[in-house]
C-alpha positions as CSV (number, residue, x, y, z in Angstrom):
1,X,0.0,0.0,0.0
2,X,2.9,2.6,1.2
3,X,4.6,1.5,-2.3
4,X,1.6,2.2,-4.1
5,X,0.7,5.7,-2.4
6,X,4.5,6.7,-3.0
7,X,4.4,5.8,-7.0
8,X,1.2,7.3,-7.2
9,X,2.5,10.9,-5.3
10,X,6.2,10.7,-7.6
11,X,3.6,10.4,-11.2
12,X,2.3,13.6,-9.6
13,X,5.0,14.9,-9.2
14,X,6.4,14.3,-12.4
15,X,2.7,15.5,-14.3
16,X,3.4,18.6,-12.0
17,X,6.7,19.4,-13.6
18,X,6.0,18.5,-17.1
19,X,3.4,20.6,-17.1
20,X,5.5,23.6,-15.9
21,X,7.8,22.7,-18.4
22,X,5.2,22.5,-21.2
23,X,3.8,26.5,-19.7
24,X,7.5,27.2,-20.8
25,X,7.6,26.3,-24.0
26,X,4.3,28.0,-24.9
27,X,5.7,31.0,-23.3
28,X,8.7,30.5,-25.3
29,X,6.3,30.2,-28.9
30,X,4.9,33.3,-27.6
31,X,8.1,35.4,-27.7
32,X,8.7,34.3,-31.1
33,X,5.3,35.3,-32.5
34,X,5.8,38.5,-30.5
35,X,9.0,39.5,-28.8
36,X,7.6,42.3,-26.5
37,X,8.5,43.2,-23.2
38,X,5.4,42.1,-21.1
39,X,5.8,38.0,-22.9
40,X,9.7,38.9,-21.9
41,X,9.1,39.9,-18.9
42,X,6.5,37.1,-18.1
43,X,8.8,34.6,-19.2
44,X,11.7,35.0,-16.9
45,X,9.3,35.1,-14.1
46,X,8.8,31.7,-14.9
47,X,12.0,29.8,-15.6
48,X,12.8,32.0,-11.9
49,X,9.4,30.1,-10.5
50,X,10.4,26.8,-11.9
51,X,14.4,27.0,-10.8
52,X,12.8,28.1,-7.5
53,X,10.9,24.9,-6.7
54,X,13.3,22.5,-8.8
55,X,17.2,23.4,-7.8
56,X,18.0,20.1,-8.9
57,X,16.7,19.7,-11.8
58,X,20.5,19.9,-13.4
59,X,19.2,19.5,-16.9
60,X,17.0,22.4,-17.4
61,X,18.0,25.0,-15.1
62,X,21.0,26.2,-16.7
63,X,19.4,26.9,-20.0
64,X,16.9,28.7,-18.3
65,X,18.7,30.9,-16.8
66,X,20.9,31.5,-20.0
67,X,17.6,32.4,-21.8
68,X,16.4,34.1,-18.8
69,X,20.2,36.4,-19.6
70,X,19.5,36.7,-23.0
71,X,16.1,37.7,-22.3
72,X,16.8,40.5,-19.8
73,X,19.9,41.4,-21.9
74,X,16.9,42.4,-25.0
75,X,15.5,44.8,-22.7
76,X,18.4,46.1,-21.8
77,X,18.6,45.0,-18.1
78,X,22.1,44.4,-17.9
79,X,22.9,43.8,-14.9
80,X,19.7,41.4,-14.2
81,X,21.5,39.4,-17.7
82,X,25.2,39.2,-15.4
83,X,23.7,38.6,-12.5
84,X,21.2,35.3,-14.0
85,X,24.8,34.0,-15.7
86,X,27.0,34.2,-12.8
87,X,23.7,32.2,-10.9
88,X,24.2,29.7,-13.6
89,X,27.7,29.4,-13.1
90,X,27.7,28.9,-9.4
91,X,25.2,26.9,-9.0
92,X,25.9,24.9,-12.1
93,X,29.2,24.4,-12.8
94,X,28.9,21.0,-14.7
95,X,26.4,22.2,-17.2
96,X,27.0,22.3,-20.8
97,X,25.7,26.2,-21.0
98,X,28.8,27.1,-18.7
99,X,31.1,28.1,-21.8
100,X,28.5,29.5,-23.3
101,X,27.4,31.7,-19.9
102,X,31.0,32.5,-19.8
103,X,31.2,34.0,-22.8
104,X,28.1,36.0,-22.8
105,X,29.2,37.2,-19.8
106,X,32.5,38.9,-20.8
107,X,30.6,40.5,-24.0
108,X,27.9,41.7,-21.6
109,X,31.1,43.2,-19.3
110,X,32.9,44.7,-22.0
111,X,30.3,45.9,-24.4
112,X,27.3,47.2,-22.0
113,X,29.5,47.8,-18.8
114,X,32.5,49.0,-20.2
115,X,35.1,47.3,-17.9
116,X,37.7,45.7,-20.0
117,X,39.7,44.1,-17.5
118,X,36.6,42.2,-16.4
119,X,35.6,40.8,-19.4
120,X,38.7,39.8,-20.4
121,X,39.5,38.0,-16.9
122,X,36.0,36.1,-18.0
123,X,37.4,34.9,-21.6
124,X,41.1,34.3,-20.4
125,X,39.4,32.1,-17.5
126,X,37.2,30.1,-19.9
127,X,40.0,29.4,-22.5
128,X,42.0,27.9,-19.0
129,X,38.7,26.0,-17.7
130,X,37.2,24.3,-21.2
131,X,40.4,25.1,-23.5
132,X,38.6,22.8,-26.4
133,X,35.3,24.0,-26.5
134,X,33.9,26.0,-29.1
135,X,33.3,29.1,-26.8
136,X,36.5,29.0,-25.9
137,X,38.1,29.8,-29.1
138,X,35.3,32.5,-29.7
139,X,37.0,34.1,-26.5
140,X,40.1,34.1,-27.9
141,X,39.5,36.0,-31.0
142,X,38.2,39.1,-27.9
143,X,41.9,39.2,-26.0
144,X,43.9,41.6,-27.8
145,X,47.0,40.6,-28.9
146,X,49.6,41.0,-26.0
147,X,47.8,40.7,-23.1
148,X,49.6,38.8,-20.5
149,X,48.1,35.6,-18.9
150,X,45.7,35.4,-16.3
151,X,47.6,35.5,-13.1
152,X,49.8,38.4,-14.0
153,X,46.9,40.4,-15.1
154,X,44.9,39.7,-11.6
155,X,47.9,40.5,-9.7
156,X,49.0,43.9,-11.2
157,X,45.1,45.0,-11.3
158,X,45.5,44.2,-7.6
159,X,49.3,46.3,-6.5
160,X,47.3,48.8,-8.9
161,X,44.4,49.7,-6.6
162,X,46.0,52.2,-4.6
163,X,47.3,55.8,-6.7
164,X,50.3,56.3,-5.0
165,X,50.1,59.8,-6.9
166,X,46.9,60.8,-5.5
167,X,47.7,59.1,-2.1
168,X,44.2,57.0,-2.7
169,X,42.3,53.7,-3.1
170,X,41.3,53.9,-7.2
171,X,38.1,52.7,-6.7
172,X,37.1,51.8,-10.5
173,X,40.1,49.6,-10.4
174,X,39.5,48.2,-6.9
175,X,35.8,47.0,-8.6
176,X,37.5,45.8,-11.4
177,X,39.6,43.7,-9.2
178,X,36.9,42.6,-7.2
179,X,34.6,41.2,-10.1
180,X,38.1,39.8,-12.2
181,X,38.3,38.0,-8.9
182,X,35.1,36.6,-8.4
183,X,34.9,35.7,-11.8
184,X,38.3,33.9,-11.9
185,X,36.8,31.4,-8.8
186,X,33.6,31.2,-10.6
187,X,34.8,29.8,-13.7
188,X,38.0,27.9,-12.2
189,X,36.4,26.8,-8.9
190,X,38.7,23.9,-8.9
191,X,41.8,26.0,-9.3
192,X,44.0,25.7,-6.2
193,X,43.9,29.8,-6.2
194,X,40.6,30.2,-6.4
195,X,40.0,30.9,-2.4
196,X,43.2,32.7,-1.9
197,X,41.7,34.8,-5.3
198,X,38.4,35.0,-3.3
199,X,39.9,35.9,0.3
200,X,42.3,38.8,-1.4
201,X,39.0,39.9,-3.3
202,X,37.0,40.2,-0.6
203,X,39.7,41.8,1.4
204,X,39.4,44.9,-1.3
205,X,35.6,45.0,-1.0
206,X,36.2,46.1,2.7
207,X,38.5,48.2,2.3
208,X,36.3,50.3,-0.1
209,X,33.3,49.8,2.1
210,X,31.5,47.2,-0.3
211,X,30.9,45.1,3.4
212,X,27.8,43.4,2.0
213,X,29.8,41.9,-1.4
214,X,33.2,40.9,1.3
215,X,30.4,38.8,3.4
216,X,29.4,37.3,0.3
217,X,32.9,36.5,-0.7
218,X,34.1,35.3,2.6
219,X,30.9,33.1,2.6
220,X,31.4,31.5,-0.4
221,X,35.0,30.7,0.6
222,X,33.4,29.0,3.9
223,X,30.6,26.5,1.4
224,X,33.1,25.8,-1.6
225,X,36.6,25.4,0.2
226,X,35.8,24.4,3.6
227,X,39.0,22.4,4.0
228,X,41.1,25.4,3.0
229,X,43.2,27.6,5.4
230,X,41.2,30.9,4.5
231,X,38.3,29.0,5.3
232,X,38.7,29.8,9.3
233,X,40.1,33.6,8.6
234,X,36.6,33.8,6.4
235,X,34.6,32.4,9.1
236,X,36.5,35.0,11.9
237,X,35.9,38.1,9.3
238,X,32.1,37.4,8.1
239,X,32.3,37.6,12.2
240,X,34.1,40.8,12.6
241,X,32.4,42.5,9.8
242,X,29.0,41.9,11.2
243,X,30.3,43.5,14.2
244,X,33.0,46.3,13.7
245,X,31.2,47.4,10.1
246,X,27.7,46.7,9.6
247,X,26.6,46.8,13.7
248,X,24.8,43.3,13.1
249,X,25.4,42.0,16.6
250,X,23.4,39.2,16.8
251,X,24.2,37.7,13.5
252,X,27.9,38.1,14.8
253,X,27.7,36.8,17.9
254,X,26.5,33.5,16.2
255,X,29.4,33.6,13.8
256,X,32.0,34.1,16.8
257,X,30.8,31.2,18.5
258,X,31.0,29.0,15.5
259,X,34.3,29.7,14.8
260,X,35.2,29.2,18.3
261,X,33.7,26.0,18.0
262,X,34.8,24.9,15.0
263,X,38.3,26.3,15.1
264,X,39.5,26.1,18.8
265,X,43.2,26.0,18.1
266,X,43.6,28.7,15.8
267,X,45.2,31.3,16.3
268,X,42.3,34.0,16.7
269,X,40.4,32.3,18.8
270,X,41.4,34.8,22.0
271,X,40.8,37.5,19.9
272,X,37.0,36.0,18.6
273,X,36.4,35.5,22.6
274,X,37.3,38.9,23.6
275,X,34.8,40.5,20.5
276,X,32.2,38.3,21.3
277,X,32.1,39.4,25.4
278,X,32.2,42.7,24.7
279,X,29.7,42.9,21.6
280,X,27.3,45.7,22.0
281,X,29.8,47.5,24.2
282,X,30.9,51.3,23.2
283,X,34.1,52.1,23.3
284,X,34.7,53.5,26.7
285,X,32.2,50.1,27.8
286,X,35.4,48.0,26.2
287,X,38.6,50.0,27.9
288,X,36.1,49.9,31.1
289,X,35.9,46.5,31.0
290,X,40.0,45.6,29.8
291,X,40.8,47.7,32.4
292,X,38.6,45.7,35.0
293,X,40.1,42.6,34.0
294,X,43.9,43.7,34.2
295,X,42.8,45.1,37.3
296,X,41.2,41.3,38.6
297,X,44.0,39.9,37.3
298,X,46.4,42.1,39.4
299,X,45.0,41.3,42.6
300,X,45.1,37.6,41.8
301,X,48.7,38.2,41.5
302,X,49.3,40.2,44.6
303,X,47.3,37.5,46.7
304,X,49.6,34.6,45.1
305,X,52.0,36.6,46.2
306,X,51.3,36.9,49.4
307,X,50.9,33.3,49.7
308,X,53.6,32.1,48.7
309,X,56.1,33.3,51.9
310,X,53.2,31.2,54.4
311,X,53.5,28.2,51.5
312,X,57.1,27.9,52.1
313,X,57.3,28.3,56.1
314,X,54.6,25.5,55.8
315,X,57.2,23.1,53.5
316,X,60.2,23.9,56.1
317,X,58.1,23.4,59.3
């Protein structure tokens, strides 16, 4: 009976998601009978419905969210077009769209965004990731001739970022770096650089203030390379910038304690402690406290002290 009720509830499942799929494809005859905005608009709305409810469906999902790109990219919502292809690549790294996504996404950088280094970290990083595919050599044919590889390119964008000159953080470069960066791990997630690419990255996104794109970063370091070294300084900084920058106290206090769990030897662990019993404190609350402590700690002494002399009479006698 149980196998029966569970065949019958996977059929309607499956009869479910067909017929999603089959609402797609209609949708999909629509836009080529008429290409407006509202069938557009109404279209990505549903490959985001159906990704939504199926994240596993490994098959469909990626080409969905490349037409979804393509689609927002018509009406001229570029940003929405990056930000559906770098989904794709994240989250579907196996996928046979990924040189494709790659691509597309370099072309939408340099032609609609204007940021050359970008787009060509996103072609040089494809060529290294799927050297043979077709998209690949389509990439190629973008680099201008001369350009040196990869990891020269992402290191001199990043002793760049500061104008020694104007005695200043160049912020168009810093973004530059940033997004080079996070499309280097995106496309090479398996490189062995990729977190320390990550880390550096998200290093520059606090220093310029961007606190919401560093958590992001550090995060993503903590799910993809969990076994890494930066993995605990991630974990420690997603802390500290919940705290010191962004006054999230709560959120950090849970973070301190993880790490603390989770890392009790390292090497920040006293300082994680410290932050996470004086969270909420102001400043003079912090030096109040310190100065409390040295002050306990003092008197411990001076009692050990005094001790001692009656603890050695004690020995002789």
């Amino acid at each position: 009976m149980l196998i029966a009720f569970l065949s019958i509830s996977v059929f309607a499942c499956q009869e479910k998601t067909n017929a999603e799929q089959l609402a797609i494809e209609e949708l999909e005859k629509n836009i080529d009978n008429d290409p407006s905005t509202e069938h557009a608009q109404e279209l990505v709305k549903k490959y985001d419905e159906y990704i939504s409810t199926h994240p596993d469906d490994l098959e469909n999902n990626p080409s969905y969210l490349y037409r979804a790109a393509a689609l927002l990219y018509r009406m001229n919502r570029f940003t929405g077009a990056a930000n559906k292809l770098q989904l794709s690549l994240l989250q579907y790294p196996e996928s046979e769209t990924t040189p494709m996504a790659a691509v597309f996404l370099g072309d939408i950088y340099r032609e609609q965004m204007k940021n050359e280094a970008t787009a060509v970290t996103a072609y040089q990083a494809l060529i290294k990731a799927y050297p043979d595919s077709e998209s690949a050599k389509k990439a190629f044919e973008k680099i201008p001739a001369g350009t040196p590889d990869l990891e020269s390119r992402l290191q001199a964008l990043g002793a760049s970022i500061y104008n020694d000159s104007l005695n200043r953080i160049d912020y168009r470069i810093a973004n530059s770096f940033i997004s080079s960066s996070e499309l280097y791990a995106l496309i090479l997630r398996n490189d062995e650089s990729s977190p320390e690419v990550l880390y550096k990255a998200a290093e520059v996104a606090r220093s310029v203030r961007s606190f919401n794109k560093a958590l992001m970063l550090y995060e993503r370091i903590n799910e993809q390379y969990p076994g890494h070294e930066k993995s605990a300084q991630s974990l420690f900084m997603r802390a500290f910038t919940l705290d010191s920058d962004l006054h999230q106290v709560d959120k950090a206090r849970e973070l301190y304690q993880q790490f603390i769990d989770k890392y009790p030897e390292d090497d920040f662990v006293d300082d994680a402690q410290v932050l996470l019993d004086n969270l909420g404190k102001d400043d003079e609350e912090i030096i109040e406290a310190i100065t409390k402590g040295q002050q306990d700690a003092d008197e411990n002494k001076q009692k050990q002290d005094k001790s001692q002399p009656e603890l050695k009479e004690q020995a002789t006698e």
